[in-house]
N, C-alpha and C positions, 0 to 999 in steps of 0.2 A: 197907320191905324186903319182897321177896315169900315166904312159905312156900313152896316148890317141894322135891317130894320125888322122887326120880329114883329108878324100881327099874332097879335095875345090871344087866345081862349075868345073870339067871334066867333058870332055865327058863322059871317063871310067866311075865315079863315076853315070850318070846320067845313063848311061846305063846297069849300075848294078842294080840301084833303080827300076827303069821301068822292069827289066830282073824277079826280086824278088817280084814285086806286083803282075805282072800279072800272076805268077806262083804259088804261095800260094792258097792254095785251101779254106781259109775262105774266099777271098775277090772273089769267081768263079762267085758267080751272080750279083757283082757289075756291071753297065755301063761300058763300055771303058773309057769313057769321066770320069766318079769320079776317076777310079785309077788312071788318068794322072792327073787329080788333085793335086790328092795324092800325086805323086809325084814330082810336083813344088814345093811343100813345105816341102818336105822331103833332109836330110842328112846324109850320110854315117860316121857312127864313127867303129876304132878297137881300142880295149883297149888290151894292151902286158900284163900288171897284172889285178889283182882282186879289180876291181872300183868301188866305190859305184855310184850310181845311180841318187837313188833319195833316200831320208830319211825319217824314220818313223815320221808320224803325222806332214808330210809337204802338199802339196796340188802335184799332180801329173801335172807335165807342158808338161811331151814330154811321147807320147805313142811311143812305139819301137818293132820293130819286128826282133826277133833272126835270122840274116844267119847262123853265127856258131860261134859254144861256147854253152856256156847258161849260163841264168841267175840265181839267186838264191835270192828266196823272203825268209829271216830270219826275224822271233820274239824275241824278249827279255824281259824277266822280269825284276822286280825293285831290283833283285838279278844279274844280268846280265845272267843269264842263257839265251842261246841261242838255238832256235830251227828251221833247214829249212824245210818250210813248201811247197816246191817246189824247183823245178831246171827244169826250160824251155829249152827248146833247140831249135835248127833250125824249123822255121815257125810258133815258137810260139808265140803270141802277149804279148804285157804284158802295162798293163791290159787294160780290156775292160770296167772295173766296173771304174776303178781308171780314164779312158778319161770321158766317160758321167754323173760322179758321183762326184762334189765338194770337198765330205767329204775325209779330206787326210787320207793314206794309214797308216793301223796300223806296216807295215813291212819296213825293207829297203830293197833294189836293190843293189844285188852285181852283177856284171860280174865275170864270173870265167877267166881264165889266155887267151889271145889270143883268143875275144872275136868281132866280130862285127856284129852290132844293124844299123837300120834304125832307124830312129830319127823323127817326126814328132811332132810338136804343137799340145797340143789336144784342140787347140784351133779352127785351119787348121782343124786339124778331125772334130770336130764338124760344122764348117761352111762347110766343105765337105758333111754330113748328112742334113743339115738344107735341100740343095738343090738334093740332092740322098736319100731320107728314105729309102732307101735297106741296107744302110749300118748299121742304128738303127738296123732292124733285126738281122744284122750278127751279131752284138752286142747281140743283148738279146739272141738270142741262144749261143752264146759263155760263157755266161754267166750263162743261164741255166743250160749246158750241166756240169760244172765245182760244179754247186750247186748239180745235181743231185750225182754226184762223191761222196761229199761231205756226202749229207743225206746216203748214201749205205754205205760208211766208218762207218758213227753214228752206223749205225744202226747193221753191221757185225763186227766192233771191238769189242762190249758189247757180242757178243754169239762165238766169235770162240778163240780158245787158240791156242799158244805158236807159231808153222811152219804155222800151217794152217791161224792164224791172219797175222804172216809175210807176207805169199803168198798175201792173200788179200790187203796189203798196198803196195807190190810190184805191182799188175799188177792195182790197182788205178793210182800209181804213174806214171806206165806208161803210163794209156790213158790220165791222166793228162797233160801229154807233148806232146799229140797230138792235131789237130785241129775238127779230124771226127772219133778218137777213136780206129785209128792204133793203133798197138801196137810201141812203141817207146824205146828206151836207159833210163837206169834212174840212172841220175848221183848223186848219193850218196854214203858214203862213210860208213861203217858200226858202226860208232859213231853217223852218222845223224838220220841213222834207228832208232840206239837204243833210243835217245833224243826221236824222235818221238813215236815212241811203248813205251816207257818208260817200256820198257825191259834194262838188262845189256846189255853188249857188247858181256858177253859170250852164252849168249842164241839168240843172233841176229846170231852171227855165227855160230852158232849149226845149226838154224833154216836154215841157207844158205846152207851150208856143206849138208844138209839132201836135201833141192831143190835142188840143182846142182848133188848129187846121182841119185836123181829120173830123171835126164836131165830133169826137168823142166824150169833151168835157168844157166846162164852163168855168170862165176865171172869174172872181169877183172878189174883193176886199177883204182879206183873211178867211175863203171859202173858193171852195171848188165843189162843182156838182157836177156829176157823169149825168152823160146828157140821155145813152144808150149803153144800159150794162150788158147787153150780150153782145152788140159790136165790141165795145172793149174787152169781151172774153173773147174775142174773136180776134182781136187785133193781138193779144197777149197770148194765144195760141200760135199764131202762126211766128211769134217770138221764140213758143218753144222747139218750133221745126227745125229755125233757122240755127238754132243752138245744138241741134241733133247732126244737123246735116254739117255741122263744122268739126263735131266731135267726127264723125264717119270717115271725114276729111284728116 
């Protein structure tokens, strides 16, 4: 059962929601007038443990924006194998595809432990947009931005090996959890990485051990933070030479 504690119709609460829209830098070129919108129809939740959400192949009813915590979108097979294919953190939306797109979400929504979300109807959202189209926009680039992520992972998982592919899903994962491409925290755990890389455990942390050598990256308790992201473009670059230069060969 989840702890979830809900502050009701405050002022505090009202003035945290209001504190948090107009602060988030995806919603910067919205109107004044659509954030307060916004936030009439928005509600403050913290969840103490790890909650689900919303459910895979359900229809998405509430869009939510991380203060702090994050969330984590997991897949699973008909094996139960499980893989997170994200972990958002503070100012990240979730999702923008899953508010103006019917078709329910192939993942679930978990909250990790001592976690609180902005709450809104994407119902609310989109009668929000119907009368603001700037917020459509922030939508499709939010959306874009996260496909382009996407295609560059396709496309440099198939040519780079072992540390150098790790690097590359680390500092993905981190603009991933940004809104404009900071570099951000990437709360994963080195079981998640390996699921994902579909590497063992032991060559994910080889591969770490070798980036934290080079101070590329910082290990800490369910979190890694790049230390220097254009050394690590630099270092995952010269990954992709040595992958040219074997094709040649």
């Amino acid at each position: 059962m989840s702890k979830t504690l809900h502050l009701k119709n405050s002022s505090l609460e009202r003035e945290e929601i209001r504190h948090e829209l107009f602060s988030n830098g995806a919603l910067a070129t919205l109107p004044k007038e659509a954030i307060e919108e916004l936030a009439q129809g928005a509600k403050l939740e913290h969840y103490k443990i790890p909650t689900l959400l919303n459910a895979a192949h359900q229809p998405v009813e509430m869009m939510r924006l991380v203060v702090n915590g994050h969330v984590e979108l997991l897949g699973r097979n008909i094996d139960g194998d499980e893989v997170c294919i994200a972990a958002l953190g503070a100012g990240s939306w979730i999702t923008w595809l899953g508010c103006f797109d019917d078709t329910p979400s192939h993942y679930d929504f978990y909250t990790s432990t001592n976690t609180t979300v902005i709450s809104l109807p994407t119902k609310h959202m989109r009668n929000v947009a119907n009368r603001y189209p700037e917020l459509y926009q922030i939508a499709i680039r939010a959306i874009s931005y996260r496909f382009r992520l996407l295609m560059e992972w396709t496309t440099d998982s198939a040519m780079l090996k072992n540390e150098y592919r790790v690097a590359k899903l680390l500092l993905l994962l981190s603009k991933l959890n940004a809104s404009h491409g900071e570099i951000c925290p990437i709360f994963y755990t080195q079981d998640k990485l390996a699921h994902l890389l579909r590497y063992t455990r032991q060559t994910v942390n080889r591969s770490l051990k070798l980036l934290a050598k080079k101070r590329l990256i910082q290990l800490g308790y369910k979190r890694i933070d790049i230390v220097d992201s254009d050394r690590m473009e630099d270092f995952i670059n010269s990954g992709d030479l040595h992958s040219e230069k074997e094709l040649e060969e």
